[in-house]
C-alpha positions in Angstrom: -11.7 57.7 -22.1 -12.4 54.1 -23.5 -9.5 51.7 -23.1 -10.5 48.4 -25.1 -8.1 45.1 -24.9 -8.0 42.0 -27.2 -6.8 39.2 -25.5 -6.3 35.8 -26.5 -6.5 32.7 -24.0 -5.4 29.2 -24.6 -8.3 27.7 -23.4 -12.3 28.3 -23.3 -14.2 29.0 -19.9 -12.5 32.5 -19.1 -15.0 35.2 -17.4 -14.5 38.4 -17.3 -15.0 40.2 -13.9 -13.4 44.0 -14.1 -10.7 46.3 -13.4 -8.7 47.6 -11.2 -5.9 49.8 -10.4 -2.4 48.8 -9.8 -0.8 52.6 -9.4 -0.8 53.7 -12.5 -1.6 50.5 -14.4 -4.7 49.4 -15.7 -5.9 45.5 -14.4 -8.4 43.5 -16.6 -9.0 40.7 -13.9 -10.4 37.3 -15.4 -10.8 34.0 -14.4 -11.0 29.9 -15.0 -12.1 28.1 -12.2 -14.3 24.9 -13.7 -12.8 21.4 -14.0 -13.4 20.9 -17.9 -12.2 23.3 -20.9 -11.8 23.4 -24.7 -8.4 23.2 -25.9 -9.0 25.7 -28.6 -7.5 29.7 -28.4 -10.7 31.3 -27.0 -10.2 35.7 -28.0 -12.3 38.4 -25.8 -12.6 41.6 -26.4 -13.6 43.9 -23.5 -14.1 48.0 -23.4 -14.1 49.9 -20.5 -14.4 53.7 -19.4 -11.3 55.1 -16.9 -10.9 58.6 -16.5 -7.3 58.7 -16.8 -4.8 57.1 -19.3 -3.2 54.2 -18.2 0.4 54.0 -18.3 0.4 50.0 -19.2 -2.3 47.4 -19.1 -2.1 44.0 -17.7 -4.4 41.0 -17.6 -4.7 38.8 -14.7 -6.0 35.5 -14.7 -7.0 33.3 -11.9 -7.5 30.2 -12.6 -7.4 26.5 -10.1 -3.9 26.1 -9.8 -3.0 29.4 -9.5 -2.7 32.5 -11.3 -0.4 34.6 -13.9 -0.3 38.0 -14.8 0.9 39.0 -18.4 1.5 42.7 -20.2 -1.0 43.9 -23.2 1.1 46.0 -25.8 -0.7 49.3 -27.4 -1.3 48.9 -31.4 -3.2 51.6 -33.3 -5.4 52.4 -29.9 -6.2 49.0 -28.6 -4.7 47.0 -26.4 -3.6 43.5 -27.4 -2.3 40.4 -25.5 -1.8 36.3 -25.6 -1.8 33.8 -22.3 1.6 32.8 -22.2 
């Protein structure tokens, strides 16, 4: 099955570098590492094949200072979320 997430970061730079499971949540694992970004909402879209349905979707994002982890919400078969 294809699970496919829009997400929506505050700043440019962000890279995309997979998935993983979390029990039965699905991980889409990103990161912003480099010194300099544009302060402008930067939106990705990314589809991947799982073979099982996940029973929530989060997005991780590591970045210099740190890191956060927020929930994607389900509307009409995609998965959407916002860096808080």
């Amino acid at each position: 099955m294809k699970v496919v997430l829009e997400v929506t970061f505050r700043m440019g730079g962000v890279n995309f570098r997979g998935t993983r499971w979390e029990d039965e949540n699905l991980v889409f694992k990103f990161e912003r590492l480099g010194d300099a970004f544009i302060q402008v909402l930067s939106s990705r879209r990314v589809e991947v094949e799982v073979e099982r349905i996940p029973s929530g979707v989060l997005v991780e994002l590591k970045t210099k200072e740190g890191g956060k982890v927020f929930e994607a919400f389900e509307r009409d078969g995609v998965y959407l979320a916002a860096e808080p």
